[in-house]
C-alpha positions as CSV (number, residue, x, y, z in Angstrom):
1,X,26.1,-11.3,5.7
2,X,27.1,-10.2,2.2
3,X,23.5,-10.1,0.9
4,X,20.1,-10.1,2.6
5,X,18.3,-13.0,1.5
6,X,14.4,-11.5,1.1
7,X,11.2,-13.9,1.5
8,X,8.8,-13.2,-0.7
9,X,5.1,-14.0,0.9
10,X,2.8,-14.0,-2.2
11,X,4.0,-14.9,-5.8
12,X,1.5,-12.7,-7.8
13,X,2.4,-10.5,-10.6
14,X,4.2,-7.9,-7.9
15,X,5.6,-11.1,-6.1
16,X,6.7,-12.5,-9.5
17,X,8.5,-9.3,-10.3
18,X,10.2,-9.0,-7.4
19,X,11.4,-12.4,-7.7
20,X,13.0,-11.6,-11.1
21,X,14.4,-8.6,-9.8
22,X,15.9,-10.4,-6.5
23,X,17.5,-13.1,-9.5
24,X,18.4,-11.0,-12.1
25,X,15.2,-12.0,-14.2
26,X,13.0,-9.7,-16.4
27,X,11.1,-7.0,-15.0
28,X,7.6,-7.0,-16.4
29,X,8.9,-8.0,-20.0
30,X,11.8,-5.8,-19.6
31,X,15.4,-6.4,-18.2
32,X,15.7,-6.3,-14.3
33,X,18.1,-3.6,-12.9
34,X,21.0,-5.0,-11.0
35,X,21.0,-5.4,-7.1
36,X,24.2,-5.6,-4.8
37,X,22.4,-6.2,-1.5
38,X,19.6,-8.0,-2.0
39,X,18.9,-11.8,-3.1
40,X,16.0,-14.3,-2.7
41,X,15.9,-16.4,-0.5
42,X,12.3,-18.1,-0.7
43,X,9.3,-18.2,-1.6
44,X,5.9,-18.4,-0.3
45,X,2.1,-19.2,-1.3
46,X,-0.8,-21.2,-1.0
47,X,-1.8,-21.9,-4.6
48,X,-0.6,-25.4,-6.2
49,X,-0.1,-23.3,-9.7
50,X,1.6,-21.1,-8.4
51,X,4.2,-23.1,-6.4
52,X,4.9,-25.8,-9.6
53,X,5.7,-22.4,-11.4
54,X,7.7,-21.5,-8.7
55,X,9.6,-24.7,-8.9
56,X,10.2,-25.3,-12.2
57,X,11.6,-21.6,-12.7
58,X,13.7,-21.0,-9.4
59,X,14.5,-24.5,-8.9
60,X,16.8,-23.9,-5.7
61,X,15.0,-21.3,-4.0
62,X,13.2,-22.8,-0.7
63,X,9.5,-22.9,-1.3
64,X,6.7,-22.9,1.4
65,X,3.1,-23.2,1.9
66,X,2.8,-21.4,5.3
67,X,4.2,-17.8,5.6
68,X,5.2,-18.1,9.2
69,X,7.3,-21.5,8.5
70,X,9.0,-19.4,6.3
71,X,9.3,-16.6,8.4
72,X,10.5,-18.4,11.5
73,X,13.2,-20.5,8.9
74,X,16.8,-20.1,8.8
75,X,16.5,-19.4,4.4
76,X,15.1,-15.6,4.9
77,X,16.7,-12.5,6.7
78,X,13.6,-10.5,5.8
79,X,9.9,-10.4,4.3
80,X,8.2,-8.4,1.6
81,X,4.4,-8.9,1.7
82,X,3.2,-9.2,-1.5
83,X,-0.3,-10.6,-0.6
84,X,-3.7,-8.8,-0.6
85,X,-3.9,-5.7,1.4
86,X,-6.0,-7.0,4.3
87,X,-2.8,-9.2,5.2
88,X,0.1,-6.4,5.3
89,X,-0.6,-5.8,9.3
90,X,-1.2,-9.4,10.4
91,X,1.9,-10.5,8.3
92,X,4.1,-7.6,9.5
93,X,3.7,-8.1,13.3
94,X,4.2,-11.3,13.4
95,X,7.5,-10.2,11.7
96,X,8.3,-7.8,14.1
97,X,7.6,-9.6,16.9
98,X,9.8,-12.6,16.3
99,X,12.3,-10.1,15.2
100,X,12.1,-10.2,11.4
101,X,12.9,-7.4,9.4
102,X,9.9,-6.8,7.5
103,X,8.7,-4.7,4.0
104,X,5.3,-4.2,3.4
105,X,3.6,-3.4,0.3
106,X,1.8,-0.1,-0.2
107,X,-0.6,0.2,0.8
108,X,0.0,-0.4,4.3
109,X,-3.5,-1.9,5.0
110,X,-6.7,-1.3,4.2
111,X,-7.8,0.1,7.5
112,X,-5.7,3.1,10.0
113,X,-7.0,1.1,12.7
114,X,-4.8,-1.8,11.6
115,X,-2.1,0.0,10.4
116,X,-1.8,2.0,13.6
117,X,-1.5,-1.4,15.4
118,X,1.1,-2.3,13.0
119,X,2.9,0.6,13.5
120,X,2.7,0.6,17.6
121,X,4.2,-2.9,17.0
122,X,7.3,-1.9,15.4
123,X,7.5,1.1,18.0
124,X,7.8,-1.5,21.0
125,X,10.4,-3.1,18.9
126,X,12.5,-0.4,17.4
127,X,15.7,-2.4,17.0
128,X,13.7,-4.6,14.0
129,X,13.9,-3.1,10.2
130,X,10.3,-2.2,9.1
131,X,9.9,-0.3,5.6
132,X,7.3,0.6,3.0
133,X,7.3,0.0,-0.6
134,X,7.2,3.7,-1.6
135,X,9.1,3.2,-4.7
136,X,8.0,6.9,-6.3
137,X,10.4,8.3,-3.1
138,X,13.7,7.3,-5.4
139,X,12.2,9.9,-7.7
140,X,14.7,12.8,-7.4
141,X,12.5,14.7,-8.6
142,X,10.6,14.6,-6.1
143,X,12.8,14.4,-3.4
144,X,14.2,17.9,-4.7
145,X,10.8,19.1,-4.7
146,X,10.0,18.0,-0.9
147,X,13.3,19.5,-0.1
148,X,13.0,22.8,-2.1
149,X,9.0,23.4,-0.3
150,X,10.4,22.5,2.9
151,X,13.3,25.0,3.0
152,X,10.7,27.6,3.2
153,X,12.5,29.5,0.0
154,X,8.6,29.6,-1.8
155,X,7.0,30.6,1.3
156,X,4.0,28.8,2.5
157,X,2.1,26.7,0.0
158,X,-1.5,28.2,-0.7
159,X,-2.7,25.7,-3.0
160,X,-1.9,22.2,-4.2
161,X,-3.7,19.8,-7.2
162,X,-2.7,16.7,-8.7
163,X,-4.6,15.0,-11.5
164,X,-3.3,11.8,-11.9
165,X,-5.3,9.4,-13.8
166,X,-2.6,7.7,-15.8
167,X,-3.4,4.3,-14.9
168,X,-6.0,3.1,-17.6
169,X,-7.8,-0.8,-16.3
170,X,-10.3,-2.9,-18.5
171,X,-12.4,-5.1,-16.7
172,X,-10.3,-7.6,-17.1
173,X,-7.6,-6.1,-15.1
174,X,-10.3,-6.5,-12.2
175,X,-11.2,-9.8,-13.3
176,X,-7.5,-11.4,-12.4
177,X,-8.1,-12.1,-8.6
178,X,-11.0,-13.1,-7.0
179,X,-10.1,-10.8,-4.3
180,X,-9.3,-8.0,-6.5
181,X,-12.1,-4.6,-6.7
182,X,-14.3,-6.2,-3.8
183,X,-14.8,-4.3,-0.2
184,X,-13.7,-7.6,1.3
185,X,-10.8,-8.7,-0.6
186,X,-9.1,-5.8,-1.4
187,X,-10.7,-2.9,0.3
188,X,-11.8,-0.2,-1.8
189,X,-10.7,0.2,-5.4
190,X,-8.1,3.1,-7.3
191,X,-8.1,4.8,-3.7
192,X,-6.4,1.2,-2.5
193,X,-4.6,0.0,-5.6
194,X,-3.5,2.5,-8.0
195,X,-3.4,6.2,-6.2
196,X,-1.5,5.1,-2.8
197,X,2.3,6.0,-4.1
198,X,0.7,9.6,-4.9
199,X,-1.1,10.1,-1.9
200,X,1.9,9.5,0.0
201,X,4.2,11.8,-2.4
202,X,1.5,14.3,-2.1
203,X,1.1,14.5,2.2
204,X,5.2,14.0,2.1
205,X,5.7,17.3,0.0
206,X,2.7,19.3,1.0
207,X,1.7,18.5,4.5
208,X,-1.3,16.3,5.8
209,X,-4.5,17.8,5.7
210,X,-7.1,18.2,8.7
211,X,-10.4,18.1,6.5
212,X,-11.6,16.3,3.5
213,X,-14.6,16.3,1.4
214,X,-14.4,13.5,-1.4
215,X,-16.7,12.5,-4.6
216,X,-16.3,9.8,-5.4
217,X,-18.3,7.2,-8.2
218,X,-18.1,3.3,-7.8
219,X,-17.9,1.2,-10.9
220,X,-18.5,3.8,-13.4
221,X,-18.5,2.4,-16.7
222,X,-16.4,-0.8,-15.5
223,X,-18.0,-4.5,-14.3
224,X,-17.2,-3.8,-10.4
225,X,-18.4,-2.4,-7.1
226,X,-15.6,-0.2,-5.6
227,X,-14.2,3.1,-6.6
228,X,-12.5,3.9,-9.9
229,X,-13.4,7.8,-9.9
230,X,-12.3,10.0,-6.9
231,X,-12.2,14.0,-6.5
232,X,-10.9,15.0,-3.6
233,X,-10.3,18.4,-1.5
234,X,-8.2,19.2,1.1
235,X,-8.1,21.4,3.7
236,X,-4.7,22.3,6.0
237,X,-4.6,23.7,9.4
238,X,-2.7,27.2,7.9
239,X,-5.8,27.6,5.7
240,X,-4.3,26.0,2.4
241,X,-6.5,24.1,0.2
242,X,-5.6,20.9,-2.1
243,X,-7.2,18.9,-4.8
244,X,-6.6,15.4,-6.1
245,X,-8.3,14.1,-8.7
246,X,-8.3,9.7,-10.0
247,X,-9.6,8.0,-11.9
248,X,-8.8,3.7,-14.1
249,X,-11.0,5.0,-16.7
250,X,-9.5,7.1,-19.4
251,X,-7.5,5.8,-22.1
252,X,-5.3,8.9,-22.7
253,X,-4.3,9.9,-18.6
254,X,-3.1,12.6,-17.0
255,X,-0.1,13.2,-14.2
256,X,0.3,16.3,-13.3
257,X,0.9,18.3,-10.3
258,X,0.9,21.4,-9.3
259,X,2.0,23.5,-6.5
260,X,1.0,26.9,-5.8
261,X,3.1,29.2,-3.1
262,X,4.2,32.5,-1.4
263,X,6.9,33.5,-3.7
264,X,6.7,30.9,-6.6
265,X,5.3,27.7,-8.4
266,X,6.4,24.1,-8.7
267,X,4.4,22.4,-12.0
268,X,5.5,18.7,-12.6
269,X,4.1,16.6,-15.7
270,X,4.0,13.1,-16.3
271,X,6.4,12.4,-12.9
272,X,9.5,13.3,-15.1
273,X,10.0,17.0,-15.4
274,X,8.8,19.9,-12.7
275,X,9.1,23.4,-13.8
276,X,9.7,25.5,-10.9
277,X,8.9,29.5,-11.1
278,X,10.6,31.9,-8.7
279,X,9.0,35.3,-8.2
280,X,10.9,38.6,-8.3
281,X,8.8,39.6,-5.6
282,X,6.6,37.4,-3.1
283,X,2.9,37.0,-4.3
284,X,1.5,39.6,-1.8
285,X,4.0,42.0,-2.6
286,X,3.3,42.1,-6.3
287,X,-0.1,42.0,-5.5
288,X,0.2,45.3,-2.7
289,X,2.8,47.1,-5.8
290,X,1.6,46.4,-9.1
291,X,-1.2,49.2,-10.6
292,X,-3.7,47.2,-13.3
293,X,-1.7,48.9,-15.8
294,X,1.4,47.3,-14.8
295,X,-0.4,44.2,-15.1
296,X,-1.3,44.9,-18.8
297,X,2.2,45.8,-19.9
298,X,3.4,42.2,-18.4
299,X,0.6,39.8,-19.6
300,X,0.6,41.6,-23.4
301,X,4.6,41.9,-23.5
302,X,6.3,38.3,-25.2
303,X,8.9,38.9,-22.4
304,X,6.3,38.7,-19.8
305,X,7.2,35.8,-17.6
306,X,11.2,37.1,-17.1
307,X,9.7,40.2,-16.1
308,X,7.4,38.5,-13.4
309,X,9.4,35.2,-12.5
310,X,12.7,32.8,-13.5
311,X,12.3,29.3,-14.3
312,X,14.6,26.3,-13.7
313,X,13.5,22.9,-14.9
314,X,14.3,19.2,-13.2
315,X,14.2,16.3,-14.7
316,X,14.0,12.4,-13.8
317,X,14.2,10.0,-15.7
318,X,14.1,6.7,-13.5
319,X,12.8,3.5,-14.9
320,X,9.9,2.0,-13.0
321,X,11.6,-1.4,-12.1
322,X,14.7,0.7,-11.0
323,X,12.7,2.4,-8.5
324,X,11.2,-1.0,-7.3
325,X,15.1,-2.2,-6.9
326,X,16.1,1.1,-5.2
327,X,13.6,0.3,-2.4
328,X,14.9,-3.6,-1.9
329,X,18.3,-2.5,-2.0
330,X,17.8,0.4,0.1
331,X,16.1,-1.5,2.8
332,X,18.9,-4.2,2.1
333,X,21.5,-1.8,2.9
334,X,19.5,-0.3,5.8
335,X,19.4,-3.9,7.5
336,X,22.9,-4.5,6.8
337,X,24.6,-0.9,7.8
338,X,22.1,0.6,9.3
339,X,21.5,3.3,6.6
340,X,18.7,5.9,6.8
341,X,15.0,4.3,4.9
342,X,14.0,6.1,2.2
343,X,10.6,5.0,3.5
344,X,9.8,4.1,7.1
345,X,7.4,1.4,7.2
346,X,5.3,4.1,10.1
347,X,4.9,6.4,7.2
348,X,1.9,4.4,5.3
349,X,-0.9,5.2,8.1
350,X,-1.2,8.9,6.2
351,X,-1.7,7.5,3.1
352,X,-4.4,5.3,4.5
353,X,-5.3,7.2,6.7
354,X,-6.6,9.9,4.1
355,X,-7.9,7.2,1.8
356,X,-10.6,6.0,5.1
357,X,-11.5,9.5,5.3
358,X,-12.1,9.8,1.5
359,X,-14.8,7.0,1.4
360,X,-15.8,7.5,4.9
361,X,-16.9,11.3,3.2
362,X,-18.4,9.9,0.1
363,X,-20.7,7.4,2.4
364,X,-21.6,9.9,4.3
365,X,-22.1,12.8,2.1
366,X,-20.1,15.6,4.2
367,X,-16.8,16.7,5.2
368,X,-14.7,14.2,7.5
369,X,-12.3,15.4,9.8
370,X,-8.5,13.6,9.9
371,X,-7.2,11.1,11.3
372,X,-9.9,9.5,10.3
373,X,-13.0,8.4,13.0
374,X,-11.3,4.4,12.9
375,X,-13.9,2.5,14.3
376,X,-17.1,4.4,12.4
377,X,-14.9,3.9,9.2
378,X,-14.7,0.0,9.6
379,X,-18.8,0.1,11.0
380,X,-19.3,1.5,7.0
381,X,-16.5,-0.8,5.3
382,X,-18.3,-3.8,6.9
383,X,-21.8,-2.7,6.1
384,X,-20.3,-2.7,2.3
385,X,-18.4,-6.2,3.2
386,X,-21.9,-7.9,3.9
387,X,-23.7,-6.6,1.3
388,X,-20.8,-8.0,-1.0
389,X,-20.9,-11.3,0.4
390,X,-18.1,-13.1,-0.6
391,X,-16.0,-12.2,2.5
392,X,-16.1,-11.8,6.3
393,X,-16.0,-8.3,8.1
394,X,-13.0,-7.3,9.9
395,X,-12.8,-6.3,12.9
């Protein structure tokens, strides 16, 4: 096998992009990065559109109406679920269970107890391929800031907060899908859609929190009923605190992260460039040395900061569609040769994980221990399902 033939199930705009990718198509207007791995080897979905499209643009790719036809076919070697979030567990263990690698979509699910099924699938078969679409892992950026907090060389991290509201969505972004912004359909809002690549980046460099406390506003000043507004704070079982702040409604955005520790400080902006700032001293020894006059020479002296720290900037400069193809072709390759995931699909319980607790907090007005209470979080997502009304609860 030269190249592994993916089957996409779901030809939305993600599906659709993928497909171009898999083809070498465009990439969301612009030119699709090339792949060595990975092909496409059908397509799947249930609307009549969607399938004439399908047909008149990739005339000889198989198409079918039924995912598990085309899962149990002889056209595909493995799936990428590019459906609505409810469907990523039901679709994925049927995959692993007839022995079908499988790629899920972040995020994983909608609810931990689902995903945690999911995941206790692929454990009892641990001989079949099961990844996550965590593209912002091919950002070396941040995998040299994962690897440069994990060596211990900063110490402990005290403090982490990442304001990343960079994702800007008129109302008729929300008004695309039926399914899209609804309890039912989709399952929560920014929280679900938009924040889940940096609430995984953010528990995969700084740890996963035991406590969470979360205010967050639902439809605020857009035409829906799910969150698009989310402050959140962390707490770690060393005593560390964290903040993460989201929001779809401001024009101008934000993305920036910042990480406070022991003996230094990592500050990334816009996902493309982290300044990271090395003490000469740890924090606590500068703080048990340095008299209040030492202090005033430092912070009134232009030279202050060479005194106090050095600084060495990264940089990334990845294009969005090349991370998406890193992911295919890294999965590809993993299928293939049995190369290391960037992603394991087990990893996307934390992400969801936190996002229960978050709402499960703001419902209930107080602090919410992790993991997450599963079956009182889905009791409170199905209270909000039937006062929707468009869909059935889950169970």
């Amino acid at each position: 096998m030269e190249k592994l033939r993916y089957g996409l199930i779901g030809v939305g705009a993600q599906g659709s992009a993928y497909a171009n990718i898999l083809t070498g198509g465009s990439f969301f207007g612009m030119p699709a990065p090339s792949v060595e791995f990975s092909s496409l080897g059908a397509l799947c979905d249930i609307d009549p559109a969607v399938e004439a499209k399908c047909k008149e643009q990739f005339p000889n790719t198989p198409f079918y109406k039924d995912w598990k036809d085309m899962v149990l076919s002889e056209d595909v070697d493995a799936i990428v679920t590019t459906v609505p979030h409810y469907l990523h567990p039901e679709i994925a263990i049927f995959c692993l269970e007839h022995g079908v690698p499988v790629m899920v979509e972040k995020p994983a699910g909608v609810d931990a107890k689902s995903v945690r099924l999911m995941n206790e699938t692929a454990a009892a078969h641990p001989d079949v391929p099961y990844g996550i679409m965590f593209n912002q892992r091919t950002n070396k950026l941040y995998q040299q800031i994962r690897a440069l907090v994990a060596s211990g060389e900063l110490g402990e991290i005290r403090r982490s907060s990442w304001i990343i509201n960079s994702w800007w969505r008129p109302d008729s972004y929300y008004k695309q899908s039926e399914w899209r912004a609804t309890w039912g359909g989709e399952g929560g809002g920014v929280l679900v859609n938009q924040a889940p690549h940096q609430l995984d980046l953010w528990q995969w460099i700084c740890g996963i929190p035991n406590r969470v406390y979360a205010k967050i506003k639902y439809g605020f000043e857009r035409d829906i009923i799910v969150d698009n507004d989310v402050t959140i704070v962390t707490e770690y079982p060393n005593g560390s605190t964290g903040s993460f702040i989201t929001c779809t409604h401001d024009a101008v955005g934000t993305d920036r992260l910042e990480i406070d520790l022991d003996a230094g400080k990592i500050v990334v902006e816009g996902s493309q460039t982290a300044t990271v700032y090395r003490f000469i001293k740890s924090e606590k020894e500068l703080n048990s040395t340095m008299s209040m006059m030492d202090v005033a020479r430092l912070t009134r002296s232009n030279t202050s900061g060479n005194s106090l720290f050095t600084t060495e900037v990264i940089e990334n400069a990845d294009g969005w569609g090349v991370q998406h193809a890193t992911v295919l072709e890294n999965f590809a390759s993993h299928v293939l040769t049995g190369s290391p995931l960037l992603a394991a699909g087990s990893d996307g319980i934390n992400g969801v994980n936190l996002a229960n607790a978050c709402y499960l907090s703001s419902w209930l007005d107080k602090e919410v221990e992790l993991p997450v209470d599963e079956e009182l979080y889905l009791a409170e997502l199905n209270k909000r399902i039937e006062e929707e009304g468009k869909f059935a609860t889950r169970a």
